[in-house]
C-alpha positions in Angstrom: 45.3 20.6 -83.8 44.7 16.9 -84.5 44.7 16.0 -80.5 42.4 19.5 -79.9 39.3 18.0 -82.2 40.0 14.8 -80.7 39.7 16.5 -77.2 36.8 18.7 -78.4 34.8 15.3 -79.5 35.2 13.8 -75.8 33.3 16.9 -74.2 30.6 16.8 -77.1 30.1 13.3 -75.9 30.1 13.8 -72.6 28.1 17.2 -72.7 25.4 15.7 -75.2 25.2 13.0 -72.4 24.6 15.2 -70.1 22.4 17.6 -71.4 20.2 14.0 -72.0 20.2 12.6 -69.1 19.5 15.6 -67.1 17.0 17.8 -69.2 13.6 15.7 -68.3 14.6 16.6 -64.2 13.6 20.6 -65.0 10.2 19.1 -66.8 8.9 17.2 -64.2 10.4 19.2 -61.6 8.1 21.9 -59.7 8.3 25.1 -62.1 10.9 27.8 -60.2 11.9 25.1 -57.5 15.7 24.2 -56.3 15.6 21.0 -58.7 14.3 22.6 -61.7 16.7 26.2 -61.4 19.4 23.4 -60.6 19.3 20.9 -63.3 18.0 23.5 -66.2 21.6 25.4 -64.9 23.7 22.0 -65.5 20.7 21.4 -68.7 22.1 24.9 -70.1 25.6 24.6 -70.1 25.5 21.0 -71.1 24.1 22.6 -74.2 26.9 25.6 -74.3 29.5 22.7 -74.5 28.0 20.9 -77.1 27.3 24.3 -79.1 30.9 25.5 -78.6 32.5 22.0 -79.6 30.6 21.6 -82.8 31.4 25.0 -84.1 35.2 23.7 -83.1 34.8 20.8 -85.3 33.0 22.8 -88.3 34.5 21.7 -91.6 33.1 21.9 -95.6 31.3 19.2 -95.4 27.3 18.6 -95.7 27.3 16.3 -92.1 29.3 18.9 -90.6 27.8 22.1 -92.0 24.2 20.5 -91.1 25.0 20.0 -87.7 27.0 23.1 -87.1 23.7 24.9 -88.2 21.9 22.5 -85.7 24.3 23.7 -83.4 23.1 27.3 -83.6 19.8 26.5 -83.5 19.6 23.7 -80.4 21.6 26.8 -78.1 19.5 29.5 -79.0 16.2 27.8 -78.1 18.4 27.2 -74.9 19.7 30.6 -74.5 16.6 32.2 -75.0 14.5 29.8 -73.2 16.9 30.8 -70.0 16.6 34.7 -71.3 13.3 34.9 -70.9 12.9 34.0 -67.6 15.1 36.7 -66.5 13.4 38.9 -68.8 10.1 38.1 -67.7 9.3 41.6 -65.7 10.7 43.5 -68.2 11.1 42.2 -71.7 13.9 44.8 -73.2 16.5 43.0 -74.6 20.1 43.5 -74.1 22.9 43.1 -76.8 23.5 39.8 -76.5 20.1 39.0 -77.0 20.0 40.9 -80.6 23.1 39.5 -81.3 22.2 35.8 -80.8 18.8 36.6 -82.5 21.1 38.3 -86.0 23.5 35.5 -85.5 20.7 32.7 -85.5 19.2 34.3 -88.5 22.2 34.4 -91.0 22.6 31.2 -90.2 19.3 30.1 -90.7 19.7 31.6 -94.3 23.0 29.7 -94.8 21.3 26.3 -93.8 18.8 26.8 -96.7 21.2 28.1 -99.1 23.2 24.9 -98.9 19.9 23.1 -99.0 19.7 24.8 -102.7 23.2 23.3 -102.8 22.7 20.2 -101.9 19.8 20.0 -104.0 22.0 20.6 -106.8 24.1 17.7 -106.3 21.5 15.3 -105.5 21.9 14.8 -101.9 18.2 15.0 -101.2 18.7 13.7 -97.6 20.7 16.7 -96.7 18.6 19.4 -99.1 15.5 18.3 -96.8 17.2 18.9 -93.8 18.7 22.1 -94.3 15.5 23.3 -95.4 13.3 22.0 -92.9 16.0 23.4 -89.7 16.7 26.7 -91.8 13.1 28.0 -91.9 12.6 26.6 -88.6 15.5 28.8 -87.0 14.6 32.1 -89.5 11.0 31.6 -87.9 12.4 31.2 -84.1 14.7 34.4 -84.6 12.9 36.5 -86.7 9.9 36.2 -84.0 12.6 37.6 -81.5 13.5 40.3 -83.6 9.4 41.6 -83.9 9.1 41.6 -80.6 12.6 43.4 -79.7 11.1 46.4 -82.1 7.5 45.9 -80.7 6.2 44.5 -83.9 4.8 41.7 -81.8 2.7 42.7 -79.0 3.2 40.1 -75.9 1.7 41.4 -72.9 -0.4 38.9 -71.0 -4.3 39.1 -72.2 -5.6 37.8 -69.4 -8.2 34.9 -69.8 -6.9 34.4 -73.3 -3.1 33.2 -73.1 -0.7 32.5 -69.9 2.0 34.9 -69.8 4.4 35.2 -73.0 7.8 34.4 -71.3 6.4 30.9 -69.6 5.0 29.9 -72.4 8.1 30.8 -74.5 10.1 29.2 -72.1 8.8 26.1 -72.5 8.6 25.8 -76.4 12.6 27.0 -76.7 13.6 24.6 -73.7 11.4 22.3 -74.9 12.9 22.7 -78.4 16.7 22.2 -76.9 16.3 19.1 -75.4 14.6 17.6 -78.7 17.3 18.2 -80.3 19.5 16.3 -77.8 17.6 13.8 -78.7 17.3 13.9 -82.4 21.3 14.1 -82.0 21.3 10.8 -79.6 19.2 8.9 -82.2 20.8 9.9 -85.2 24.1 8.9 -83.5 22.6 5.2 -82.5 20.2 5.2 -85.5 19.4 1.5 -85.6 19.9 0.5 -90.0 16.5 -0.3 -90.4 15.2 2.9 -89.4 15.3 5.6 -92.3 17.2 8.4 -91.7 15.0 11.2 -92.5 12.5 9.5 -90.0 15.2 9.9 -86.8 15.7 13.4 -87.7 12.4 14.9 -88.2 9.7 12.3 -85.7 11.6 13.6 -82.7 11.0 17.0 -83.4 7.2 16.1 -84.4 6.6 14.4 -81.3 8.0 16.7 -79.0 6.4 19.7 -80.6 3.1 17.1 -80.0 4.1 17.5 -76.3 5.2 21.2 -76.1 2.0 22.5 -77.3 -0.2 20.3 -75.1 2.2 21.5 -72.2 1.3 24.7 -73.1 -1.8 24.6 -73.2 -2.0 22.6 -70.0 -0.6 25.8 -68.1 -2.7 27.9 -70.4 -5.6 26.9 -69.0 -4.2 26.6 -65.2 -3.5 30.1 -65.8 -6.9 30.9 -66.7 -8.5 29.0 -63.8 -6.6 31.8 -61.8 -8.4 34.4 -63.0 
């Protein structure tokens, strides 16, 4: 078992290095071209690898329950990022995707509940973080959910918003690779840095970026019109 964790810690490594190096390409890549379909492929299941080799290294401890959760999280902005551009004719979702949405959800509740937890035994660090990345995922999911039941209306209103899945697509790929980030710094976090600042400015600069993205081809999409 010993020598399957150990094994199971290589491909992290090597997927989370991966999944680095090689998520800017689909970004700057033209949208729908062969370098952007073929790097966000290798981008994805960089991200499947890292996913599947945390939950294989999950044990009952704050570190490890925090970035199991994270785990969760970083794949299904990846998973539904790549869902939606398949779904972008038709958005009916399938079973997997109310699956991952259910699955993402009760673990977004367990992140907060052992932010309660870790609130109780002082670890502050870990009671902000599980807080912060468990509303974030019930917010991501439960979205998913309204618009699977048509609580959420997201057709395209014309001069008013680009299309739903584009948009979408950005944010949750968007969202995946800041947290290949956030999981690079944390890993090299230089001592002088505070930790709560490596975890959370990633995610605060990137969302910077994803929003002014979207906007970008918000407004390219209106000049269409």
């Amino acid at each position: 078992m010993e020598i399957v964790l150990k094994m199971a810690l290589y491909v992290h490594i090597v997927a989370g290095f991966t999944a680095l190096t090689t998520g800017l390409v689909p970004m700057f890549a033209k949208k729908g071209g062969k370098a952007h379909v073929f790097w966000g492929n290798v981008f994805y299941w960089a991200m499947f690898l890292v996913a599947l080799t945390a939950l294989m290294r999950f044990k009952m401890e704050f570190r490890l329950i925090f970035l199991t959760g994270i785990a969760v999280f970083s794949f299904y902005n990846t998973f539904t990022g790549a869902r939606l551009i398949r779904m972008k004719k038709n958005l009916q979702p399938e079973f997997v995707d109310w699956f991952g949405a259910i699955l993402t959800i009760v673990s977004a509740f367990a992140m907060m509940a052992f932010g309660v937890l870790a609130y109780q035994k002082g670890v502050a660090f870990y009671a902000i973080l599980f807080t912060i990345f468990g509303v974030f995922s019930l917010l991501m999911a439960t979205e998913d959910l309204r618009v699977f039941l048509g609580k959420k209306v997201v057709n395209n209103t014309g001069a008013v918003q680009a299309r739903y899945w584009f948009q979408n697509h950005i944010s949750r790929m968007g969202g995946a690779y800041i947290a290949t980030v956030t999981a690079f710094l944390v890993v090299n976090n230089p001592p002088y840095i505070p930790g709560l600042v490596v975890w959370i400015a990633p995610g605060v600069i990137g969302g910077i970026i994803i929003g002014r993205t979207r906007r970008y081809y918000m407004e390219k999409a209106k000049s269409r019109l």
